[in-house]
C-alpha positions as CSV (number, residue, x, y, z in Angstrom):
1,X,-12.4,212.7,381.1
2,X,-15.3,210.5,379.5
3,X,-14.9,206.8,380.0
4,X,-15.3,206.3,376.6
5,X,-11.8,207.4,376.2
6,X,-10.1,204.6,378.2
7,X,-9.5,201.5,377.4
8,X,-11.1,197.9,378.3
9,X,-9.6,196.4,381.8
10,X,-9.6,193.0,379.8
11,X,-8.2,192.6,376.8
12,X,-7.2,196.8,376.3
13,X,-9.5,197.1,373.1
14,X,-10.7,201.0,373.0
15,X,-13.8,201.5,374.5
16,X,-15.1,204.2,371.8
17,X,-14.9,201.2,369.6
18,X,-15.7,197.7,371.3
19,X,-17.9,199.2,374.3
20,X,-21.8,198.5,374.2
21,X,-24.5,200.1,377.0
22,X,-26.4,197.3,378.0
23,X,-29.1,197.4,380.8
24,X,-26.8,200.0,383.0
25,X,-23.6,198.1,382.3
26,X,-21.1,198.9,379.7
27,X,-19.9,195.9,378.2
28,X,-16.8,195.1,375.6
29,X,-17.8,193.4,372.4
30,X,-14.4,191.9,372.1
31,X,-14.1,190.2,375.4
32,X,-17.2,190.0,377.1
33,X,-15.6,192.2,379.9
34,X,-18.5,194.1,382.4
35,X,-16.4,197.2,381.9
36,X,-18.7,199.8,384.1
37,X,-21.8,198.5,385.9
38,X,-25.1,200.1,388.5
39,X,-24.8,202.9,385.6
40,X,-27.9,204.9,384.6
41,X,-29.5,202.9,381.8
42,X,-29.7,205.1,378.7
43,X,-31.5,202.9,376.6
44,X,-35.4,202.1,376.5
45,X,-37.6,201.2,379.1
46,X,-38.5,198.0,377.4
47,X,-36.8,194.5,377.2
48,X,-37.0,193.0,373.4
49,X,-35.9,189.5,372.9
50,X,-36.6,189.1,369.2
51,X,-35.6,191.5,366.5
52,X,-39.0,191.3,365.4
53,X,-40.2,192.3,369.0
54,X,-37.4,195.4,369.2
55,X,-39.1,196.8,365.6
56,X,-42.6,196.6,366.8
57,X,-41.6,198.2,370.3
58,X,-39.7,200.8,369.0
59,X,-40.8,204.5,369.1
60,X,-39.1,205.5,365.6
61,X,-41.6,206.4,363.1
62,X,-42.0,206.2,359.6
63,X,-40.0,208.9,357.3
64,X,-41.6,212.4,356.3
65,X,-43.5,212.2,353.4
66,X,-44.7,215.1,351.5
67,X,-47.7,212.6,349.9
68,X,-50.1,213.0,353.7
69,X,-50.8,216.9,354.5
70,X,-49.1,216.7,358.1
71,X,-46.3,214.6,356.6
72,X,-46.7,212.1,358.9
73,X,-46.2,214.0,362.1
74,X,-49.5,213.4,363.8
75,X,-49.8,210.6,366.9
76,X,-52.9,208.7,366.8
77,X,-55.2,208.1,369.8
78,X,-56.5,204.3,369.7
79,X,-59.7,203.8,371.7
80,X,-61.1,201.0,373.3
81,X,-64.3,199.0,371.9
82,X,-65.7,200.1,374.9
83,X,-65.1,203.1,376.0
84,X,-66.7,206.3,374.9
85,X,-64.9,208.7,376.1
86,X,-61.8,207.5,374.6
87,X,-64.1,207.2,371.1
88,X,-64.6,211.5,372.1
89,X,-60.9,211.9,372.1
90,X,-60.3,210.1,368.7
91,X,-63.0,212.1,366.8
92,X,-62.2,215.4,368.0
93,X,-58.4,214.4,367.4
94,X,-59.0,213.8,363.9
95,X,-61.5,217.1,363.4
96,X,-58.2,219.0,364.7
97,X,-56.0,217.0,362.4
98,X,-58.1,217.8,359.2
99,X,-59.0,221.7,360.6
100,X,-58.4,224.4,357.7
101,X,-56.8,221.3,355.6
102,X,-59.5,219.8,353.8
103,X,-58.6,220.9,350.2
104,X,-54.7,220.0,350.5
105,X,-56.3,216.4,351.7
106,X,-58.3,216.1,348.8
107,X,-55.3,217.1,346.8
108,X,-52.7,215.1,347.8
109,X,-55.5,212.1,347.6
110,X,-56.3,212.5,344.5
111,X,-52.4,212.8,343.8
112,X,-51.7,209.5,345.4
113,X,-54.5,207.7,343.2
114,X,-52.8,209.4,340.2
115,X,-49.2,208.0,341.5
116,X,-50.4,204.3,341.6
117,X,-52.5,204.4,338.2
118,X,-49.2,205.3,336.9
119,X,-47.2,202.9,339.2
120,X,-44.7,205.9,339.4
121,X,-41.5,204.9,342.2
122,X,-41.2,206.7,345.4
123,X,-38.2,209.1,344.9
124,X,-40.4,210.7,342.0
125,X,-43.9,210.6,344.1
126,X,-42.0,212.3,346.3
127,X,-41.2,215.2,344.1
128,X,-44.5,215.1,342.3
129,X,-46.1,216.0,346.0
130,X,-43.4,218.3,346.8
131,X,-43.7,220.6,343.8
132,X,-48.0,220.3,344.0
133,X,-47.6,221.7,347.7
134,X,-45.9,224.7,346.4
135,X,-48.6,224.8,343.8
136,X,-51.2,224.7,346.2
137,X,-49.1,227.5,348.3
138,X,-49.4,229.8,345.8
139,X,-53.2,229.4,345.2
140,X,-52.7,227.8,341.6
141,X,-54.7,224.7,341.8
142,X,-58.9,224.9,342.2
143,X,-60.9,222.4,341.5
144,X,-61.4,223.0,337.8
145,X,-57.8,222.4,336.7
146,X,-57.0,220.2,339.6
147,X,-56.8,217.0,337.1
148,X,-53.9,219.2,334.6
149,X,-51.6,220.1,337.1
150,X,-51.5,216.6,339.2
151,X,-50.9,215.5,335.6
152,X,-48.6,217.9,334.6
153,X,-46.6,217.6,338.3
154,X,-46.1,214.1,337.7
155,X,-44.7,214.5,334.3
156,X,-42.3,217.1,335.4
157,X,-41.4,214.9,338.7
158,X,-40.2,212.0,336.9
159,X,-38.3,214.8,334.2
160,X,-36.9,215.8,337.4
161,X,-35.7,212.3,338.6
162,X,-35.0,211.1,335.3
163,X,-38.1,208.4,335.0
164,X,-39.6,207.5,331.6
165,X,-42.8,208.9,331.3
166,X,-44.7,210.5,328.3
167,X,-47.4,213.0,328.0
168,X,-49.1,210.6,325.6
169,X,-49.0,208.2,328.3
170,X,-50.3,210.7,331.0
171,X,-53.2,212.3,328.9
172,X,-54.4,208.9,327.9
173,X,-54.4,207.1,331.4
174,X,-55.7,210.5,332.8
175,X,-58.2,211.3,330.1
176,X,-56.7,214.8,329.9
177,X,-56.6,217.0,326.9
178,X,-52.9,217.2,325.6
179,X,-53.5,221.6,325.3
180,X,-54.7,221.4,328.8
181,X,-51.4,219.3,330.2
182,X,-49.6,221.6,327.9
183,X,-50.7,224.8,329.7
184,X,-50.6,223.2,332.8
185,X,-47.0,222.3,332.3
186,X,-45.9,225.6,331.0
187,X,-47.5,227.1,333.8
188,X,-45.8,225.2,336.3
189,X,-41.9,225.5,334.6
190,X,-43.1,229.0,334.7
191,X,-44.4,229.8,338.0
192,X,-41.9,227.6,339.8
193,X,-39.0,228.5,337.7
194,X,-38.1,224.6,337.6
195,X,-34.7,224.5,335.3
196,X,-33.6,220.5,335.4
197,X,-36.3,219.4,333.4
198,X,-34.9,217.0,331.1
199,X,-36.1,216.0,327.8
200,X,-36.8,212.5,327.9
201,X,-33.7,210.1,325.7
202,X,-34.9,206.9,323.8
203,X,-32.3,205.1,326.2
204,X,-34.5,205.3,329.2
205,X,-37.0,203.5,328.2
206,X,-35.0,201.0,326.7
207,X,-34.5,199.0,330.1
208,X,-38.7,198.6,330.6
209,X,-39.5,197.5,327.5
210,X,-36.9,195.0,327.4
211,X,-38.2,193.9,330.9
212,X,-41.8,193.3,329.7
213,X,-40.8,191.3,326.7
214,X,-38.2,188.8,329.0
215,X,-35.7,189.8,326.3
216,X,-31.9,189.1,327.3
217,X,-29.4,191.8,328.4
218,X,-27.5,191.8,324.9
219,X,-30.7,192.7,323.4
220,X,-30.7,195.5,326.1
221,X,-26.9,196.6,325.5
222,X,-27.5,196.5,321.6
223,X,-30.2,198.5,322.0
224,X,-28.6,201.0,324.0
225,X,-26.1,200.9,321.4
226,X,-28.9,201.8,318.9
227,X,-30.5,204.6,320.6
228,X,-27.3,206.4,321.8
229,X,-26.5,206.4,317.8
230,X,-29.7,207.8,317.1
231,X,-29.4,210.7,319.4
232,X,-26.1,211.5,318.3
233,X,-26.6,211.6,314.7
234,X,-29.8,214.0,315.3
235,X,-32.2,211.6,313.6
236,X,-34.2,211.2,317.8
237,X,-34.6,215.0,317.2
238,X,-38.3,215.9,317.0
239,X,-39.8,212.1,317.6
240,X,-41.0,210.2,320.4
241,X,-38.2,208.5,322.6
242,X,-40.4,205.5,323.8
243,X,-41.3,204.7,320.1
244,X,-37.5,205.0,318.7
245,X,-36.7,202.9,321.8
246,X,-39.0,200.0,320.8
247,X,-37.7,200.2,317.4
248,X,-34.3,199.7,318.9
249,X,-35.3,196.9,321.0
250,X,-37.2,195.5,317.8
251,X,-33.9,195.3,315.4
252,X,-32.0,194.4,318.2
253,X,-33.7,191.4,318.5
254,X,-34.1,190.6,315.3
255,X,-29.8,191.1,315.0
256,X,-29.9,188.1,317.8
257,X,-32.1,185.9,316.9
258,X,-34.2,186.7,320.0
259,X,-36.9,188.2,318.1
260,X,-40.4,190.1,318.7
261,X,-42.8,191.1,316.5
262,X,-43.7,194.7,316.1
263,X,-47.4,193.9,317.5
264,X,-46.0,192.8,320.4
265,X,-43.6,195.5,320.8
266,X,-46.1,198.2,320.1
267,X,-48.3,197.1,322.9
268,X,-45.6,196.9,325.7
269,X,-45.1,200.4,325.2
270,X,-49.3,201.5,324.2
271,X,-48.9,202.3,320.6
272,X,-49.3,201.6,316.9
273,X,-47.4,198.9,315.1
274,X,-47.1,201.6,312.3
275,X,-44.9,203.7,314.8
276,X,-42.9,200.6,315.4
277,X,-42.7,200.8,311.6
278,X,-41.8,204.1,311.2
279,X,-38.9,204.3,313.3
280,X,-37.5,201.1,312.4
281,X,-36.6,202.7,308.9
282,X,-34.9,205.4,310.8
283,X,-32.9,202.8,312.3
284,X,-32.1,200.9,309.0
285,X,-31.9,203.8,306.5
286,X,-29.4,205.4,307.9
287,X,-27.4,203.1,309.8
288,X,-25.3,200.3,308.0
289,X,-25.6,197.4,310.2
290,X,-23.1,194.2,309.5
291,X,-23.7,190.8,310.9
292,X,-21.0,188.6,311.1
293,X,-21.7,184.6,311.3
């Protein structure tokens, strides 16, 4: 029978529950009781006092990561100052790291520059890298159109995981064409057969653009309020969410007295204040908005 089935000599706690290994001795939490003792010690063969200590000794590395070609996996040799032959082991480990894997490196580099020019959030870097892997798997991506699929990848990516992010926004920090993202993009739904695209909503980028202008969260619920309405009545059909969100957040402050100009608005979100214009009639053409003082 194991002795994790029994039960503590001391204060009869369960020992599958209260029981600790500490140092070859199994120990209960609940009354300090040396349970078993001269025990082989199953834990590290290193003594940590601090927390801080125990984290920097400990052998667990950091999670797999489709953003570095080896995802992470490889142990690095560190050399003396010193000593050259240790300096021979370190360059001919990273020649064999790098062997046969130079243009995924240069890939997933340039992919990782792309992620924090956009400042996109891990979960969707993640998937951008995934889904450029398989790209570069299937012998899609040279150097020529390199720049439209990372662009296109991360576009899809944060479709994928539900993050606002336009083409506009892409082709214009990335200086790329809007028919070459296109094709890239098409290509990609295509060749990949990806089927939870979703079309970006007004609503999420409600939440950012309130954050940049330190407007309130009844601004933010009213505007929610807005922008639901406008996708249900079909009037969001055909028009860019970000700018119908701005011109949600821009009558919702206006409604409570919190307000921000369309200037301002239009540059939180990198676009005219004639867009802002725009879709504020949609707002306030078709919707018959009562304040109550």
């Amino acid at each position: 029978m194991n002795i994790t089935d029994k039960s503590c000599p001391g204060c009869g706690a369960p020992i599958s529950v209260y029981a600790r290994w500490d140092e070859g001795r199994l120990i209960c939490t609940k009354c300090g009781t040396i349970i078993y003792e001269n025990l082989f010690d199953i834990g590290p063969e290193w003594r940590s006092f601090t927390e801080e200590d125990r984290q920097r000794r400990s052998r667990v590395g950091a999670p797999l990561t489709s953003r570095i070609h080896d995802k992470g996996l490889t142990s690095f040799v560190y050399a003396r100052r010193n000593d050259p032959r240790q300096w021979k082991i370190v360059a001919i480990q990273a020649r064999l790291r790098s062997q046969g894997q130079q243009k995924l490196i240069g890939l997933l580099q340039e992919a990782n520059r792309v992620i924090a020019q956009l400042g996109l959030p891990p979960h969707v870097a993640e998937t951008m890298a995934r889904i450029l892997r398989k790209l570069y798997a299937m012998g899609l991506i040279r150097k020529n159109n390199m720049n439209e699929y990372i662009a296109a990848a991360a576009i899809i990516a944060s479709r994928i995981e539900q993050y606002p992010l336009s083409m506009r926004v892409v082709a214009s920090k990335l200086k790329v064409s809007h028919q070459a993202l296109w094709r890239a993009y098409s290509n990609i739904v295509t060749k990949l057969k990806v089927r939870t695209v979703n079309i970006p909503k007004p609503s999420m980028y409600v939440s950012r653009i309130v954050s940049k202008l330190n407007l309130n969260g009844e601004v933010e619920s009213l505007a929610y309020r807005f922008t639901d309405l406008l996708v249900k009545t079909g009037i969001a059909q055909g028009k860019p969410p970000e700018a119908l969100a701005a011109a949600a957040v821009y009558v919702a402050s206006i409604l409570l007295d919190n307000k921000r100009n369309q200037l301002t608005i239009a540059k939180a979100i990198e676009v005219t204040d004639a867009t802002i214009r725009n879709r504020y009639r949609d707002i306030v053409d078709n919707f018959y908005i009562e304040v109550r003082l």
